[in-house]
C-alpha positions as CSV (number, residue, x, y, z in Angstrom):
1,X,0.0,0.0,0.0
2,X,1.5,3.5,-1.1
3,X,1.8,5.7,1.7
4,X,-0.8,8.3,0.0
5,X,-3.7,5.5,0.1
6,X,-2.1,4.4,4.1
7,X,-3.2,8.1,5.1
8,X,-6.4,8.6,3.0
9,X,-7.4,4.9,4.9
10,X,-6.0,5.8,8.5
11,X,-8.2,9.3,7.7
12,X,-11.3,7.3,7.3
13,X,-10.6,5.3,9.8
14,X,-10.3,8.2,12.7
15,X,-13.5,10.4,11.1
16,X,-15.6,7.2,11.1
17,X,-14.8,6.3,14.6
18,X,-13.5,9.0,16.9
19,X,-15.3,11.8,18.1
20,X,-13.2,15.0,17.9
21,X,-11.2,16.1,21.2
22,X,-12.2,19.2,23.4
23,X,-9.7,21.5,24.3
24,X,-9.8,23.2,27.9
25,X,-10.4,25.9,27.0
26,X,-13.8,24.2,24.9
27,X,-14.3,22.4,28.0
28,X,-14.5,25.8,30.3
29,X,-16.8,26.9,28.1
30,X,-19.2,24.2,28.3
31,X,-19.3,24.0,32.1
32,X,-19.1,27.7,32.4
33,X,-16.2,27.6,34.6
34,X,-12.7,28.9,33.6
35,X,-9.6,27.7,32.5
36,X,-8.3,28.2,35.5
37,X,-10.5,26.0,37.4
38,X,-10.1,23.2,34.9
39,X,-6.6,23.4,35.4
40,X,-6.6,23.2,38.9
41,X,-9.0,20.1,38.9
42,X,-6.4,18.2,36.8
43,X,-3.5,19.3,39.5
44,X,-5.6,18.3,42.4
45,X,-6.6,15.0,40.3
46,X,-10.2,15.6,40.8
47,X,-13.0,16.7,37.8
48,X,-13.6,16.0,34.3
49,X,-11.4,12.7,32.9
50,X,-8.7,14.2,30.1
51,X,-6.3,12.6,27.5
52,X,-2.8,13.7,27.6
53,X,-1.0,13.7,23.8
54,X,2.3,15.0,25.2
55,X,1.9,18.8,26.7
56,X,-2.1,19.4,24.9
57,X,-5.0,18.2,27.5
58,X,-7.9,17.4,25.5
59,X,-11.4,15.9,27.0
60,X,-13.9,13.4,25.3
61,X,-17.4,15.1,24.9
62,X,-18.4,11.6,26.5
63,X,-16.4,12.3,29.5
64,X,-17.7,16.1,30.1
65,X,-21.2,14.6,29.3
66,X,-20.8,11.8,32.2
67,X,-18.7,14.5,35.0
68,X,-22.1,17.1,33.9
69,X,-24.1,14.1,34.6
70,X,-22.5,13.2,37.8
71,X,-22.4,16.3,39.3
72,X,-26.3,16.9,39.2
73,X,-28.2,17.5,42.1
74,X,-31.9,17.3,43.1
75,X,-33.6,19.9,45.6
76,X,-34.7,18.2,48.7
């Protein structure tokens, strides 16, 4: 396999079956908090999951859905 057709296939691959990455400051938006905050979650090791890829911190939408989720609270 040429190395043009290797990319255009590994391409495919990722857009059929990842969902895109969040970056923090993506993430602060969504929760309304800031970056700031985020990053002192991650520090503390408490809050939203994240992925690592070297120095970038990126969050699955699944994983902001689920810590939204789990942080919900009825009136008593």
């Amino acid at each position: 396999m040429n190395s043009s057709k290797q990319i255009a296939s590994v391409e495919t691959i990722a857009s059929n079956q990842l969902e895109p990455l969040l970056d923090e400051y993506e993430f602060a938006q969504i929760t309304k908090r800031s970056v700031a905050s985020a990053r002192r979650d991650r520090l503390v090791g408490k809050g939203c999951p994240y992925v690592k890829l070297g120095a970038l911190v990126r969050y699955r939408p699944q994983d902001v859905a689920n810590y939204i989720a789990q942080n919900l609270r009825s009136a008593k």
